[in-house]
C-alpha positions as CSV (number, residue, x, y, z in Angstrom):
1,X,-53.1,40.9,-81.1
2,X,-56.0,42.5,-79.2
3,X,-58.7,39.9,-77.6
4,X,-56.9,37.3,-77.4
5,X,-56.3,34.7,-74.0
6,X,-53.6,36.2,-71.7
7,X,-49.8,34.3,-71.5
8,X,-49.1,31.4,-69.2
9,X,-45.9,31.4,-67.3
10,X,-44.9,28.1,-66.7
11,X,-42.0,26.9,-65.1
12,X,-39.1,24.6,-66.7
13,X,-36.9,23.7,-64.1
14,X,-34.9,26.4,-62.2
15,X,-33.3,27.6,-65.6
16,X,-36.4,28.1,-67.8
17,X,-39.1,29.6,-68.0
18,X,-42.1,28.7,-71.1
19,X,-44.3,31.3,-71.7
20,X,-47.7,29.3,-73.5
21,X,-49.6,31.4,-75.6
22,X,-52.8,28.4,-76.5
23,X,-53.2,25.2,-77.5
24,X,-53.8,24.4,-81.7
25,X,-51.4,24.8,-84.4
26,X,-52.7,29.0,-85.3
27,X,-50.6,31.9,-87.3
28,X,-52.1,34.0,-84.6
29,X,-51.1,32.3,-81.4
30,X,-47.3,31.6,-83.7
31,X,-47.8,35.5,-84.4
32,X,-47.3,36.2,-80.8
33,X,-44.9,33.6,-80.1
34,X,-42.1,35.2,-82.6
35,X,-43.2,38.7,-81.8
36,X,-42.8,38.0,-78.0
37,X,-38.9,36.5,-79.4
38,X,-38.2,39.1,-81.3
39,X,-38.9,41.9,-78.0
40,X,-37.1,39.3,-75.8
41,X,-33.8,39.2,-77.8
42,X,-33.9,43.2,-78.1
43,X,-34.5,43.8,-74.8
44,X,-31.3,41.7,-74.3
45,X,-32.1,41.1,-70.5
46,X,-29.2,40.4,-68.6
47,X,-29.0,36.3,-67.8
48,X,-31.1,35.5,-70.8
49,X,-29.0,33.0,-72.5
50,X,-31.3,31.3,-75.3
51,X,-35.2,31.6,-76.3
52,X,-36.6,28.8,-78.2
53,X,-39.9,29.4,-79.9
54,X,-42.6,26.5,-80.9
55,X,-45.9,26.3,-82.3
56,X,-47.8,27.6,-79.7
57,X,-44.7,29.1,-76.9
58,X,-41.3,31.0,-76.1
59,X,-39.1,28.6,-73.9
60,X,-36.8,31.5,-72.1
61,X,-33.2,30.0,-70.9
62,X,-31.8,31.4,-68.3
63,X,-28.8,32.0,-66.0
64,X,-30.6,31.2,-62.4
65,X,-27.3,32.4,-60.8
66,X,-28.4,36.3,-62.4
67,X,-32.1,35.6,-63.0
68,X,-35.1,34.4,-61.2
69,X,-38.0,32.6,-62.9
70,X,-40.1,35.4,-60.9
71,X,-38.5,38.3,-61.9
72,X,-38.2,37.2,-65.7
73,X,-41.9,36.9,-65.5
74,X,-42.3,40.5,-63.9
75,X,-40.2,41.9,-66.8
76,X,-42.5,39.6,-69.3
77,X,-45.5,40.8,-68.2
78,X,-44.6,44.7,-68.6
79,X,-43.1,44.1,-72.2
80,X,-45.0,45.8,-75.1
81,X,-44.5,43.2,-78.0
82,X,-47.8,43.7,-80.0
83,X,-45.9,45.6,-82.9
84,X,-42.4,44.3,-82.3
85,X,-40.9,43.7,-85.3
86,X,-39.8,40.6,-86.6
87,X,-36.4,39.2,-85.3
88,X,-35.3,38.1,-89.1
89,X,-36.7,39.1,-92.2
90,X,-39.1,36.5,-93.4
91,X,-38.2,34.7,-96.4
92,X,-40.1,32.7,-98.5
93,X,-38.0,29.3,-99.3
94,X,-38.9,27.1,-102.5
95,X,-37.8,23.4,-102.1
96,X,-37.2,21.0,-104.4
97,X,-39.0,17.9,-103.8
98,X,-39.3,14.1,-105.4
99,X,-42.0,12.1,-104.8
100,X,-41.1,8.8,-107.1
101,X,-39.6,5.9,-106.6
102,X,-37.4,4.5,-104.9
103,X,-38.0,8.0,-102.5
104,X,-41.8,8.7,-100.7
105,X,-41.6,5.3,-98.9
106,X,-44.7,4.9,-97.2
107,X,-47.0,6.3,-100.3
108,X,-48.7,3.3,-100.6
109,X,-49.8,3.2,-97.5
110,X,-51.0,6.4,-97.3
111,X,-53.0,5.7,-100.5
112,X,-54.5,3.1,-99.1
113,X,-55.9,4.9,-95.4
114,X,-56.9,8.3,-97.0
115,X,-58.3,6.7,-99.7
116,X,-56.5,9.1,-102.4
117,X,-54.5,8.0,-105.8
118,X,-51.0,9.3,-105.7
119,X,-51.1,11.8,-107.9
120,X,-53.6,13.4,-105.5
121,X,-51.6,13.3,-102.6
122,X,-48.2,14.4,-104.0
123,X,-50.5,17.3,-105.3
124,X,-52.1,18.4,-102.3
125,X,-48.6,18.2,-100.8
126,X,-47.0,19.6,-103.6
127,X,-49.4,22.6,-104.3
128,X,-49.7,23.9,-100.1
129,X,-47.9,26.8,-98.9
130,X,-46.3,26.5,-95.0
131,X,-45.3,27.8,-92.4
132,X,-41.9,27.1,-90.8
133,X,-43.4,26.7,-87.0
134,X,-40.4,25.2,-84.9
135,X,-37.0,23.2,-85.1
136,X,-37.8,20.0,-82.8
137,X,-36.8,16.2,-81.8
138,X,-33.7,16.4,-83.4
139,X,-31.1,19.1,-85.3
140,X,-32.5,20.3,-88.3
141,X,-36.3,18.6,-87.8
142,X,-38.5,21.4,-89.4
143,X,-42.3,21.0,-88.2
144,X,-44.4,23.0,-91.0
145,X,-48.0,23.9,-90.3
146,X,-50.4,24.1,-93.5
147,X,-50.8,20.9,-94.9
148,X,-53.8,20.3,-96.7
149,X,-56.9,18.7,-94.7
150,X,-57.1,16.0,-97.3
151,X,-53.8,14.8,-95.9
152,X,-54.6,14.6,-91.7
153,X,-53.6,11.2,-91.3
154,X,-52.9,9.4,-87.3
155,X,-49.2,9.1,-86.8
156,X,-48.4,5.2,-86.7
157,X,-49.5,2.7,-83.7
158,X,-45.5,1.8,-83.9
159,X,-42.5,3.7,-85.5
160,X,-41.3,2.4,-88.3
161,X,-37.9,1.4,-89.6
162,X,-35.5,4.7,-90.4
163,X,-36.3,7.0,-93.1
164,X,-33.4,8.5,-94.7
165,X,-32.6,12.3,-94.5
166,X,-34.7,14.5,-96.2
167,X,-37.8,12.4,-96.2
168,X,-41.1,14.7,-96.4
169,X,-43.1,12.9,-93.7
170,X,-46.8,13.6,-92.5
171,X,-48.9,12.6,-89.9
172,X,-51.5,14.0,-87.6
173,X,-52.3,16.9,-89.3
174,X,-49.1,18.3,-89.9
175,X,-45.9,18.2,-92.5
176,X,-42.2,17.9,-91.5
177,X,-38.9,17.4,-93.2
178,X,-36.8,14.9,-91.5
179,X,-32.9,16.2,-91.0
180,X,-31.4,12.6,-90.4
181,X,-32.3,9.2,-90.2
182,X,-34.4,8.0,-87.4
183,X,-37.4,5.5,-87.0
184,X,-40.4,7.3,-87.0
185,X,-44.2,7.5,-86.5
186,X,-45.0,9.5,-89.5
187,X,-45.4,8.3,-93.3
188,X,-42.7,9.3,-96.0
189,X,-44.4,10.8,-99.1
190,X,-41.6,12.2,-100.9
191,X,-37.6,13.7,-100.6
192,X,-36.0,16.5,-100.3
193,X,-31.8,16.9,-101.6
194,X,-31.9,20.2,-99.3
195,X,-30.1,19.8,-95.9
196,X,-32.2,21.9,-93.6
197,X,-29.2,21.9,-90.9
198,X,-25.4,21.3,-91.8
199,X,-23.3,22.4,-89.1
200,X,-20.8,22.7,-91.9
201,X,-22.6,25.9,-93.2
202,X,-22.3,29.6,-91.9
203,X,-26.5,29.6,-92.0
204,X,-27.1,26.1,-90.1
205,X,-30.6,26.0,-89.8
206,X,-31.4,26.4,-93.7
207,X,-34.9,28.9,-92.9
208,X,-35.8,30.9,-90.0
209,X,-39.0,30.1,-87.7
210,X,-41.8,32.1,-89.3
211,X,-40.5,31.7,-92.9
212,X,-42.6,30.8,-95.9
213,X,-42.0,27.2,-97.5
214,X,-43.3,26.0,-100.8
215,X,-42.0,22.2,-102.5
216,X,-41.3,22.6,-106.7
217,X,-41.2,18.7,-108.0
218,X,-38.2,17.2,-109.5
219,X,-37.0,14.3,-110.6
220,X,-34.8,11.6,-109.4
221,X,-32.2,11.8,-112.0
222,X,-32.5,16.0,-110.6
223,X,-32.2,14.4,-107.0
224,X,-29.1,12.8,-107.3
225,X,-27.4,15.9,-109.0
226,X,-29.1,18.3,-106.2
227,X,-28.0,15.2,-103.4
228,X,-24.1,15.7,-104.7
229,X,-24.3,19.4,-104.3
230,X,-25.8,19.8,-101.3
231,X,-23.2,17.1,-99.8
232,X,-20.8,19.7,-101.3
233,X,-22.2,22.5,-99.1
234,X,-24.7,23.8,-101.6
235,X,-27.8,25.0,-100.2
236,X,-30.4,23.7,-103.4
237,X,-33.1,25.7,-102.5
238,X,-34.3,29.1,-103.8
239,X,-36.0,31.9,-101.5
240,X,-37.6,35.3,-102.0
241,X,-38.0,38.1,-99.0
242,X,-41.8,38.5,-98.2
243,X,-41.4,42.2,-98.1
244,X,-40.3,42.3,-101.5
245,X,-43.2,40.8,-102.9
């Protein structure tokens, strides 16, 4: 983590404290982010209450009636995290994923602005491997960075109706699994059965920021039976540890 730009502190209100780390979508810059996490949550500093960590920075919740935003950033700036281990082991998740009819909505329309067949698409989508970045917009919304450059596409001028849960959406570069149903700017490709949160399950958020995530195709007829078991609590999806491989 040597030679890279230096932290910004910037403050969130009088209760948090976002520690920015660059501006693009880069392992490296995410690199630091969960490594500055992982010290944060071991150092277990008295008023810390939550740390939240996104593509490119560590939001840092905080007690203000036992913490100061200046003296959180004094004890940040003295805090060796360049080898900090990480705060999880790291797995790598394999999800199922349909992209026929009547599920991957919008594919025509992608066809149509990239200029791809559909087989092309779902195969570039299909054959990337990601990065679980962040949890964002709503519960459950997993932002995944490594989508092939084929597939950069503008988000919409205006959202479109609902997508249902579980919708593998693109747009601007980037791939994200929908948790719930919400009108949207990106374009629905394909479907997931797998429930990345249920509140229902002792591991809520289905991976962990950092993990690996791969899709393996399936059918619809495979969808449905996957959809009824993951309703039932099942989690549908396969992983590996990294440090295993």
């Amino acid at each position: 983590m040597t030679n890279l730009p230096e932290p910004r502190y910037l403050p969130a209100g009088e209760s948090a404290l976002v520690v920015e780390f660059g501006d693009t979508i880069d392992p490296k810059i995410h690199d630091r982010v969960l490594a500055l996490d992982a010290a944060v949550n071991v150092a277990k500093w008295e008023g810390v209450t939550e740390t939240v960590p996104t593509y490119r920075s560590l939001m840092i919740h905080f007690d203000p009636r036992r913490l100061t935003t200046e003296a959180l950033a004094d004890a940040l700036a003295g805090l060796d995290y360049a080898s900090a281990p990480p705060r999880t082991r790291q797995r790598r998740w394999r999800i199922p994923a349909c992209y026929d009819p009547p599920h991957g909505e919008d594919i025509a329309e992608v066809e149509a602005l990239l200029g791809l067949p559909r087989a092309r698409i779902t195969g570039l989508h299909q054959g990337a491997r990601y990065r679980v970045y962040m949890y964002g917009f709503a519960p459950g919304f997993t932002f995944l960075g490594g989508l092939a450059r084929e597939l950069t596409i503008p988000r919409r001028a205006a959202p479109r109706a609902p997508v249902p849960p579980g919708s593998l959406l693109i747009a601007g570069g980037q791939a994200l699994i929908a948790s719930c149903a919400m009108p949207t700017g990106w374009y629905g490709i394909g479907r997931t059965p797998v429930k990345m949160f249920d509140p229902r399950r002792e591991r809520v958020f289905l991976a962990g920021i950092g993990d690996e995530m791969c899709f393996e195709r399936i059918d619809p007829a495979t969808f449905d039976a996957m959809s009824t078991a993951a309703d039932a609590g099942e989690f549908c999806a396969r992983h590996e540890y990294l440090d295993e491989n």
